[in-house]
VMD Tcl script that builds the backbone (N, CA, C; Angstrom):
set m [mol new atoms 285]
animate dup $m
set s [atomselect $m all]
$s set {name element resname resid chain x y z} {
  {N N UNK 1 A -46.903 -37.688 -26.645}
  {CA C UNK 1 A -45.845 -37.269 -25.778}
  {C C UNK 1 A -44.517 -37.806 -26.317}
  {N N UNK 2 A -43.591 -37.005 -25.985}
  {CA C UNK 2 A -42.171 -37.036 -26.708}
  {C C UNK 2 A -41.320 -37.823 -25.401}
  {N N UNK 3 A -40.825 -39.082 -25.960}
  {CA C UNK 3 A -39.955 -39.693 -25.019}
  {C C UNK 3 A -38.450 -39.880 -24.657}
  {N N UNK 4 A -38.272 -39.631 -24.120}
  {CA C UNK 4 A -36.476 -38.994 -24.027}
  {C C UNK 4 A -35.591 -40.469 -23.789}
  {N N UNK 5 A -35.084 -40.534 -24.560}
  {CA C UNK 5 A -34.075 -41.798 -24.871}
  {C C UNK 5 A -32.849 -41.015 -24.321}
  {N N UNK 6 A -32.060 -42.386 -23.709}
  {CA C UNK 6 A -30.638 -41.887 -22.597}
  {C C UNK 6 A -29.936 -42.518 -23.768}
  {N N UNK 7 A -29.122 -41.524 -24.190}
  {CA C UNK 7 A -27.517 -42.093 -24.997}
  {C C UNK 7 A -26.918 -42.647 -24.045}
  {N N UNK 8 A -25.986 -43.355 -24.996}
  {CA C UNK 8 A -24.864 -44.505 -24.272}
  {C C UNK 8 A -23.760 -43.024 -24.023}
  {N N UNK 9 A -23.919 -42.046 -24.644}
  {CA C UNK 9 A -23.281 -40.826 -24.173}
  {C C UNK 9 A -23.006 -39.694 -22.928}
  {N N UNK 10 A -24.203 -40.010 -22.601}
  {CA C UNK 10 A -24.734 -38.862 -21.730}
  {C C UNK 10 A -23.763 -38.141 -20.340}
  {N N UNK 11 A -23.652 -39.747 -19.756}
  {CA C UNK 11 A -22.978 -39.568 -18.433}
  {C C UNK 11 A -21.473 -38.887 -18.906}
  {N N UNK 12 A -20.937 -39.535 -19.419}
  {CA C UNK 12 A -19.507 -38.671 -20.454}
  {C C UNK 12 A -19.677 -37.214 -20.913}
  {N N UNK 13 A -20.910 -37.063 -21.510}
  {CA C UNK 13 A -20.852 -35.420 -21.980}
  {C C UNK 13 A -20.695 -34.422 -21.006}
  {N N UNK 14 A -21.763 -35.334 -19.856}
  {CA C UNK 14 A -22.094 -34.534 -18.250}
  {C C UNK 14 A -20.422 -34.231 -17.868}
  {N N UNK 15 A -19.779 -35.568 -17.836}
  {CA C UNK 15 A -19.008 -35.559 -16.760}
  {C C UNK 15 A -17.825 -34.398 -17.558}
  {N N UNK 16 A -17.921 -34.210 -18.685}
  {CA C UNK 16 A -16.976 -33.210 -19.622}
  {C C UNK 16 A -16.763 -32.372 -19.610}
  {N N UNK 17 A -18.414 -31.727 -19.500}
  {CA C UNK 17 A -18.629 -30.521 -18.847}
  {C C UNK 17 A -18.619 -30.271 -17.803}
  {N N UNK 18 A -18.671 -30.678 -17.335}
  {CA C UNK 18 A -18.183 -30.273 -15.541}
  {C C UNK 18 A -16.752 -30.257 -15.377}
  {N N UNK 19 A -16.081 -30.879 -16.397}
  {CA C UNK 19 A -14.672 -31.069 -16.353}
  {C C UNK 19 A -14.161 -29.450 -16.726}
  {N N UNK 20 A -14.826 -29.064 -18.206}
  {CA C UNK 20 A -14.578 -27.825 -19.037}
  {C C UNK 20 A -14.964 -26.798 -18.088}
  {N N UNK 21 A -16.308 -27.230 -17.310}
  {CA C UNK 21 A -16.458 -26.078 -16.228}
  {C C UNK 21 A -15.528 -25.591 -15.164}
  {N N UNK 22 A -15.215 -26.872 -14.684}
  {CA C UNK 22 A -14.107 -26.064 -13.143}
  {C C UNK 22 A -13.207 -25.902 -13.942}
  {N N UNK 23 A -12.684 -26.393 -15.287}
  {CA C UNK 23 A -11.307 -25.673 -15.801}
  {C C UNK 23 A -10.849 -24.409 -16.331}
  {N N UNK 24 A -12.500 -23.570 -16.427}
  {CA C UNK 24 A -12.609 -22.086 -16.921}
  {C C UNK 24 A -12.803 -21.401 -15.790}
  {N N UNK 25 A -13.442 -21.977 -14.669}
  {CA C UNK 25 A -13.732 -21.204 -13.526}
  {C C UNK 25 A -12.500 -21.087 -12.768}
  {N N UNK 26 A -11.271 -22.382 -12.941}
  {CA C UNK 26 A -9.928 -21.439 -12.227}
  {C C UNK 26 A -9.379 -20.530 -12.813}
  {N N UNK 27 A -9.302 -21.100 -14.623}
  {CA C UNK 27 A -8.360 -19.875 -15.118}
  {C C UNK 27 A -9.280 -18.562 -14.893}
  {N N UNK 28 A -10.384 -18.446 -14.525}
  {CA C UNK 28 A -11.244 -17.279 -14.547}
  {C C UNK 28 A -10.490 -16.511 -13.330}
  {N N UNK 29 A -10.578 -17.226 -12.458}
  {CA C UNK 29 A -9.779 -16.820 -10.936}
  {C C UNK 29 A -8.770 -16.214 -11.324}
  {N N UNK 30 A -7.627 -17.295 -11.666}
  {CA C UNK 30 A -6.583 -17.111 -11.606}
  {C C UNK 30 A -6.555 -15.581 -12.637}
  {N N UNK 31 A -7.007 -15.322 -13.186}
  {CA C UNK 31 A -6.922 -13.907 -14.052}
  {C C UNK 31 A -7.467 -13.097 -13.653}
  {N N UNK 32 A -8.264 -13.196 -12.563}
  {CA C UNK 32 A -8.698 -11.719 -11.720}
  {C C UNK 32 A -7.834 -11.849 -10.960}
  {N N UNK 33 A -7.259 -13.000 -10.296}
  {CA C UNK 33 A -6.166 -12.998 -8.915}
  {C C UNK 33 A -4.495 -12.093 -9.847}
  {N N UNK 34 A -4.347 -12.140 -10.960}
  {CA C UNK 34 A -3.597 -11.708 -11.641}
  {C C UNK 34 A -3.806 -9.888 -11.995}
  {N N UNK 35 A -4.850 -9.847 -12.370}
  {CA C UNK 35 A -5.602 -8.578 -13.144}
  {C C UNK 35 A -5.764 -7.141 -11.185}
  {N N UNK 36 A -5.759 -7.980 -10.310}
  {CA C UNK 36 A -5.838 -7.330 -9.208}
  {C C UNK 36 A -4.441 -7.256 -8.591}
  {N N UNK 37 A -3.534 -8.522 -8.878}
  {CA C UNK 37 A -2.311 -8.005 -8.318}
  {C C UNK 37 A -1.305 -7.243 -9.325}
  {N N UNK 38 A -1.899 -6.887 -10.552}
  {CA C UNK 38 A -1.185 -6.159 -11.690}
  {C C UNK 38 A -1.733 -4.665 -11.050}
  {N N UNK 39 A -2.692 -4.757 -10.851}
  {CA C UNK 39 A -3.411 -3.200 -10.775}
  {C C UNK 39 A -2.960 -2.621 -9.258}
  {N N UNK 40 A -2.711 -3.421 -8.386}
  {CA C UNK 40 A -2.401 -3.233 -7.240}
  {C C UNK 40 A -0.530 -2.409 -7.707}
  {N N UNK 41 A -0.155 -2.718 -8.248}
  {CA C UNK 41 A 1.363 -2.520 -8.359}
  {C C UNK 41 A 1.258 -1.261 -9.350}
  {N N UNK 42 A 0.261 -1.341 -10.176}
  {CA C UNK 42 A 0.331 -0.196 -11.194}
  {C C UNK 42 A -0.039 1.151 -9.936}
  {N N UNK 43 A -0.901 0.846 -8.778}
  {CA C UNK 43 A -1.365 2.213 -8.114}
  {C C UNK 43 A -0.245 2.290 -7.293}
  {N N UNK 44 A 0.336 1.634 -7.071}
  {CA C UNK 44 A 1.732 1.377 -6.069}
  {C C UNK 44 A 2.685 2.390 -7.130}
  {N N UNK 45 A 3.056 1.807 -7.895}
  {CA C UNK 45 A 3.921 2.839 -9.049}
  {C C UNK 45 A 3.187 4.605 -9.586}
  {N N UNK 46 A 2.455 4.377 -9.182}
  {CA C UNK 46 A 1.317 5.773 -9.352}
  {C C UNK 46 A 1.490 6.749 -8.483}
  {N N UNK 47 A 2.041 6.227 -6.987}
  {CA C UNK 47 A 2.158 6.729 -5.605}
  {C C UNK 47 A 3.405 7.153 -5.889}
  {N N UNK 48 A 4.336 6.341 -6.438}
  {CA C UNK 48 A 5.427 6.002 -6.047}
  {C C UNK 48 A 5.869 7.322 -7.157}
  {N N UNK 49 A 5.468 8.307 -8.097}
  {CA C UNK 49 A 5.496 9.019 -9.047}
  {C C UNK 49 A 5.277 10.588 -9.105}
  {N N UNK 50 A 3.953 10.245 -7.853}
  {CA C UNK 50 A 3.911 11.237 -7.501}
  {C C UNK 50 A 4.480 11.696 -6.291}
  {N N UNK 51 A 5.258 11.060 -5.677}
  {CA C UNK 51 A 6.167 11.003 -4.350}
  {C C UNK 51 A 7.202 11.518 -5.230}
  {N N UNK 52 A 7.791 11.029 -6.191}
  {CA C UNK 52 A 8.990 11.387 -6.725}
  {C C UNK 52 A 8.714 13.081 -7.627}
  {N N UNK 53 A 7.437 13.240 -8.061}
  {CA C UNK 53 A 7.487 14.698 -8.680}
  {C C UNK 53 A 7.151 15.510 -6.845}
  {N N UNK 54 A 7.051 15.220 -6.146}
  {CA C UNK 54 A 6.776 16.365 -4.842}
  {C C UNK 54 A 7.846 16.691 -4.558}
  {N N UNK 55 A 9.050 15.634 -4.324}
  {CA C UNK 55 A 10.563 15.677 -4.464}
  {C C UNK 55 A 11.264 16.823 -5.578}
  {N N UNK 56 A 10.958 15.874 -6.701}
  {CA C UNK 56 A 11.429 17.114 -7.283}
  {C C UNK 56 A 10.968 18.785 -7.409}
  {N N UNK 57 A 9.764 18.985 -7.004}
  {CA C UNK 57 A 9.502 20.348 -6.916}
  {C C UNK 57 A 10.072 21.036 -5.502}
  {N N UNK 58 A 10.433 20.103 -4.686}
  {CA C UNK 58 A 11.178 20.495 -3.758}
  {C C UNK 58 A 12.234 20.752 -3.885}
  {N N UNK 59 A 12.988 19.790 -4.877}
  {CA C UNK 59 A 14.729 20.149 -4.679}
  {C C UNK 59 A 14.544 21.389 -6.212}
  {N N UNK 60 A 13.632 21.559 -6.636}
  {CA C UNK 60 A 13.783 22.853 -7.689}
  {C C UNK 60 A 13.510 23.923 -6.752}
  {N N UNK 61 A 12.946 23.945 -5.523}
  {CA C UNK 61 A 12.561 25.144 -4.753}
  {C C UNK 61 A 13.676 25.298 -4.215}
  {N N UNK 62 A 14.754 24.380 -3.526}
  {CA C UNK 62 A 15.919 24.536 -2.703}
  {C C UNK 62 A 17.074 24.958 -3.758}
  {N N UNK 63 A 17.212 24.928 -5.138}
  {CA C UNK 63 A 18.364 25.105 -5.733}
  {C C UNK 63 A 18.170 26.324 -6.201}
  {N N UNK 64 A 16.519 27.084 -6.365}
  {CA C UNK 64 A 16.360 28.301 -6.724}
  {C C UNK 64 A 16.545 29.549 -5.273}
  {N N UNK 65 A 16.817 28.456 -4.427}
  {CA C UNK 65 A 16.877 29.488 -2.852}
  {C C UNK 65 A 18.301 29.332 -2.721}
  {N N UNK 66 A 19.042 28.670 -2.971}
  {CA C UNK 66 A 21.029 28.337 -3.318}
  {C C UNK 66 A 21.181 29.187 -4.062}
  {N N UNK 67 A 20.901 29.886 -5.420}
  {CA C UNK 67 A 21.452 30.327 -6.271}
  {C C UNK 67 A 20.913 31.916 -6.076}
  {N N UNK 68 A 20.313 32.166 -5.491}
  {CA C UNK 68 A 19.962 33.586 -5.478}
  {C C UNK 68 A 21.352 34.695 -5.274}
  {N N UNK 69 A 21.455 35.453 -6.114}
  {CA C UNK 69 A 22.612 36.609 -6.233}
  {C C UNK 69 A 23.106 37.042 -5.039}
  {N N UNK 70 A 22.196 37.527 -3.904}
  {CA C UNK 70 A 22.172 37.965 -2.467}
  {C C UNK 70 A 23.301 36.333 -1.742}
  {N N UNK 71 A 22.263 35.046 -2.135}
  {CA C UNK 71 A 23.139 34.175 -1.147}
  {C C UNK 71 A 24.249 33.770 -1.500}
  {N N UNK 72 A 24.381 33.870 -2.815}
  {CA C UNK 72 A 26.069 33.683 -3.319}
  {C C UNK 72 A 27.078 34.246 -3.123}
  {N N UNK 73 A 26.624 36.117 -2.764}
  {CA C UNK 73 A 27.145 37.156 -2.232}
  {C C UNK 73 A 27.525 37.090 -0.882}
  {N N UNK 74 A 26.834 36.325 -0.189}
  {CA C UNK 74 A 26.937 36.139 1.283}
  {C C UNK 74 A 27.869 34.921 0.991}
  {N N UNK 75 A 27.839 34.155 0.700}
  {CA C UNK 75 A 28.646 32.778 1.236}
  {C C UNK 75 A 30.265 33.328 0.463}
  {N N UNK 76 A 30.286 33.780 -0.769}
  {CA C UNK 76 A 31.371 34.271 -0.939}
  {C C UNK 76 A 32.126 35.246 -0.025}
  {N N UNK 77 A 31.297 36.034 0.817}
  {CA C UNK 77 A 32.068 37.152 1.725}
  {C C UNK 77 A 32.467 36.352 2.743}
  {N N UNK 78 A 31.466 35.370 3.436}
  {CA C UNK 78 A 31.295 34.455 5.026}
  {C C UNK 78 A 32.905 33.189 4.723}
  {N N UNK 79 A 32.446 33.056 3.620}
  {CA C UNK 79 A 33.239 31.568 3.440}
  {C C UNK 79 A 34.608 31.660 2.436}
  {N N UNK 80 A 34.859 32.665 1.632}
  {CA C UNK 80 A 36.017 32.753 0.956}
  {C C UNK 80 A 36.594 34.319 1.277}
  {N N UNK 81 A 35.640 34.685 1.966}
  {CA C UNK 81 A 36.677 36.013 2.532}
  {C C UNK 81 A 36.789 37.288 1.334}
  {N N UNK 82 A 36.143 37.217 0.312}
  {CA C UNK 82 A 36.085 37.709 -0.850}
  {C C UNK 82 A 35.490 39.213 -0.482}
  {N N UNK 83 A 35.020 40.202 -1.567}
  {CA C UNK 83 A 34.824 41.291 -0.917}
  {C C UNK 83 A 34.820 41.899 -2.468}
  {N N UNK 84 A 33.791 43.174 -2.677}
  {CA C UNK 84 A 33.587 43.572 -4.085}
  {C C UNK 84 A 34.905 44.437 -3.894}
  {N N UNK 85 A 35.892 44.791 -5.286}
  {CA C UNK 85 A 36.907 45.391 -5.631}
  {C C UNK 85 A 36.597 46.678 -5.608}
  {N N UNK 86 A 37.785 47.545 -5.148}
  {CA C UNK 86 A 37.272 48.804 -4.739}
  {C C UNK 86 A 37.822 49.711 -6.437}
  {N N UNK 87 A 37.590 51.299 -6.384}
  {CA C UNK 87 A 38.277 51.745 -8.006}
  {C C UNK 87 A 39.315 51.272 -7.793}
  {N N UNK 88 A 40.268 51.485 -6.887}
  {CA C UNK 88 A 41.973 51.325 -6.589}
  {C C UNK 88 A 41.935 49.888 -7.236}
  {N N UNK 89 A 40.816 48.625 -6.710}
  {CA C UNK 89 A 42.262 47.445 -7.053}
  {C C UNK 89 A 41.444 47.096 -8.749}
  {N N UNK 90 A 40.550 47.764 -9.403}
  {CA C UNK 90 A 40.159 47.774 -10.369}
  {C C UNK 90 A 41.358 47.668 -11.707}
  {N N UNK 91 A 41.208 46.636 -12.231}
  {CA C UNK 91 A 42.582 46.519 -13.505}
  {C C UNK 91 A 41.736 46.314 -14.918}
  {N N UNK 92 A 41.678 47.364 -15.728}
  {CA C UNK 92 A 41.006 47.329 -17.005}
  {C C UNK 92 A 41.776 47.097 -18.142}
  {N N UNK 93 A 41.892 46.230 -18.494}
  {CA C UNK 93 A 42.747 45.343 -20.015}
  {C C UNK 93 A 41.727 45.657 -20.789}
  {N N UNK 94 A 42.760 46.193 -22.126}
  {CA C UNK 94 A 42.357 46.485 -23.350}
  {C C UNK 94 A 42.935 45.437 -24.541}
  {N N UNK 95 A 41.957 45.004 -25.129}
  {CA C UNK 95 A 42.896 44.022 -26.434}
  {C C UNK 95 A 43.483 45.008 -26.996}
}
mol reanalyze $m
mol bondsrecalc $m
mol representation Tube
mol addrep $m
């Protein structure tokens, strides 16, 4: 039978490792507590992207309903009093 001799070491190696242990098991934490509040902000900015393209397909729907020929025609008659030129006030310049 094989007899196990105690180094003058032992209690020190123990106590080392246990030292090396809880010192990997916080940074372990601390880098998921990191890795979850990174990812938390990346889906936050993800939201926050596609909130901003719904916007913009909105204000491209409202500037293509502004510019239509008909409503420009209207706000020019309603609001500047304007009115298509008849032959009479028609003036044709020639270079």
């Amino acid at each position: 039978m094989i007899k196990w001799q105690a180094s003058p070491y032992s209690p020190l190696i123990f106590i080392l490792g246990v030292v090396v242990l809880g010192v990997v098991s916080i940074a372990v934490v601390v880098q998921v507590y990191d890795f979850r509040k990174d990812f938390s902000y990346l889906q936050s900015m993800k939201q926050s992207e596609v909130d901003y393209e719904v916007k913009w397909g909105q204000l491209l729907l409202e500037q293509s309903a502004l510019t239509q020929p008909s409503r420009l025609e209207q706000s020019a008659i309603k609001d500047l009093n304007m009115h298509a030129p008849s032959q009479d006030e028609l003036v044709i310049v020639k270079p």
